[in-house]
C-alpha positions as CSV (number, residue, x, y, z in Angstrom):
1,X,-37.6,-46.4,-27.5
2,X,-40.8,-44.7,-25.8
3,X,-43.3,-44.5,-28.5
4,X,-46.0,-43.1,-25.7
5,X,-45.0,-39.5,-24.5
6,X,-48.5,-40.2,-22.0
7,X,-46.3,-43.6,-20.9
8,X,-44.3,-41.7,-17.5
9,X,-45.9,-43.2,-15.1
10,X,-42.7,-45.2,-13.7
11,X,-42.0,-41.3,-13.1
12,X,-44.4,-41.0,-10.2
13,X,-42.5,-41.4,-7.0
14,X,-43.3,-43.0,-3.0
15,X,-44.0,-39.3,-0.7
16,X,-41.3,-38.5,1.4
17,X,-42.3,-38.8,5.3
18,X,-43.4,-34.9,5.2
19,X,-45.9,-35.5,2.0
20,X,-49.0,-37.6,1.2
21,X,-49.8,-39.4,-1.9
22,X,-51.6,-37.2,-4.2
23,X,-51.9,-40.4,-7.2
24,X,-53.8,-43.1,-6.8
25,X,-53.9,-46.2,-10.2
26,X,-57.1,-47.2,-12.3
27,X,-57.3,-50.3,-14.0
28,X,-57.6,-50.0,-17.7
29,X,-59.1,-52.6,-20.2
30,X,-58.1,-52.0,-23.9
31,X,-61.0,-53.9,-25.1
32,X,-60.7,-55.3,-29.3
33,X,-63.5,-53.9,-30.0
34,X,-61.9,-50.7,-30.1
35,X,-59.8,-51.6,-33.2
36,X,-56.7,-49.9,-31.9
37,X,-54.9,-52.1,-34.3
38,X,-56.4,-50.2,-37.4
39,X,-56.3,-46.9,-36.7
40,X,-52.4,-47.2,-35.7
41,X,-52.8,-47.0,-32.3
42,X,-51.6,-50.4,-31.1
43,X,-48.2,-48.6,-30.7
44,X,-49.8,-46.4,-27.7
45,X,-50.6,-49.4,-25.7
46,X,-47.7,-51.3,-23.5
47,X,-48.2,-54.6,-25.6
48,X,-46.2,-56.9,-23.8
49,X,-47.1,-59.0,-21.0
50,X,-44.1,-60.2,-18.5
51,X,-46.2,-63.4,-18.4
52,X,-49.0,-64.0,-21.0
53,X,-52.4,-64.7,-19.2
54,X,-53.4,-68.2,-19.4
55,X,-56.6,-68.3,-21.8
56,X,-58.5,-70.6,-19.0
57,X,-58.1,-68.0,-15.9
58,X,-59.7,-64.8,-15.0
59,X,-59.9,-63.9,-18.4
60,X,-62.6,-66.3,-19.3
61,X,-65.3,-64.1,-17.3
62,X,-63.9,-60.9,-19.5
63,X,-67.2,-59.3,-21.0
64,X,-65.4,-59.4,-24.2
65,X,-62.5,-59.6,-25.6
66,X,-59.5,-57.7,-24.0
67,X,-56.2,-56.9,-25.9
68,X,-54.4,-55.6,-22.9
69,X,-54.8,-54.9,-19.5
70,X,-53.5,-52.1,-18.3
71,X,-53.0,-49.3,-15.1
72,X,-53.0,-46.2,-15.1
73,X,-52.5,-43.3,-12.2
74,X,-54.8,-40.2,-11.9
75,X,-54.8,-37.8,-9.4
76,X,-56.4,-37.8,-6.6
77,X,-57.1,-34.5,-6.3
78,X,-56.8,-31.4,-8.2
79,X,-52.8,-30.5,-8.8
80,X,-51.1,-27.5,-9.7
81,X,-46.8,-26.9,-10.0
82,X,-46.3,-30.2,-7.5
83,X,-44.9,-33.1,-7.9
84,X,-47.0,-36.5,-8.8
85,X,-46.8,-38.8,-5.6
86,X,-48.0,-42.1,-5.3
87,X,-47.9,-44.5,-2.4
88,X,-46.0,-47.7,-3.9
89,X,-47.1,-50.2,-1.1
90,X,-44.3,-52.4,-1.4
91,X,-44.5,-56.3,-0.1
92,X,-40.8,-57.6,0.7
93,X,-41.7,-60.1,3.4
94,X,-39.1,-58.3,5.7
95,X,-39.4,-55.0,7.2
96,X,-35.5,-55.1,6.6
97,X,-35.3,-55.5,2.7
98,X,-37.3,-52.4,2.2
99,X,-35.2,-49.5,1.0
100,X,-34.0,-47.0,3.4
101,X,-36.3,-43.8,1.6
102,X,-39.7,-46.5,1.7
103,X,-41.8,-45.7,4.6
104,X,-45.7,-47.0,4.9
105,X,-48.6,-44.6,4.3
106,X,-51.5,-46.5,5.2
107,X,-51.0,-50.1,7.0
108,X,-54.4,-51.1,6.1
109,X,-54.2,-50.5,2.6
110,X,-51.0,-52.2,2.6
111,X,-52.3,-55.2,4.4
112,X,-55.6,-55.3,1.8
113,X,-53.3,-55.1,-1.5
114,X,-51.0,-58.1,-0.1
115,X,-53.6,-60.3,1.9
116,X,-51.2,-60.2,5.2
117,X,-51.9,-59.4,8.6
118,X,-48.2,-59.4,9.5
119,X,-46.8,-57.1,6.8
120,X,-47.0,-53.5,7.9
């Protein structure tokens, strides 16, 4: 079950063609030294990795040690009685296996977040 009520960011839809994105992600770093493990709040933190980082990779150059990495989305600006939007980017390697309500917001964003000059 959810043990994070602040965990809805799957919630956070792609605009429709007639809105922009009003959400943009932060990357999060739940350093050890924090001790969320003691204080009970390990439980907050999505604690599973789909594929454990290898020890030897980009984590070496970590300033110290990181339980989790994480992402989180903020708004962009200020928000008041509107729905959370957030411009999803998606990479298929076909313009046909995108889903019909997917449209691009920003082809050079796009492009920078999936190194291709041929996706958008």
């Amino acid at each position: 079950g959810q043990t994070n009520p602040w965990a809805i960011g799957h919630l956070v839809n792609h605009p429709p063609r007639d809105h922009l994105p009003n959400c943009k992600t932060i990357m999060i770093n739940f350093y050890e030294s924090a001790e969320f493990e003691p204080k009970g709040l390990l439980q907050y933190i999505p604690y599973n990795y789909a594929r454990p980082p290898m020890w030897y990779g980009a984590k070496m150059f970590d300033p110290e040690p990181i339980v989790m990495h994480g992402l989180g989305i903020i708004a962009s600006r200020d928000v008041s009685n509107e729905e959370l939007f957030y411009d999803y980017r998606l990479s298929s390697g076909s313009k046909t296996n995108k889903p019909d309500w997917y449209h691009v917001i920003d082809e050079e964003a796009l492009r920078e977040r999936w190194h291709r000059d041929d996706e958008a």
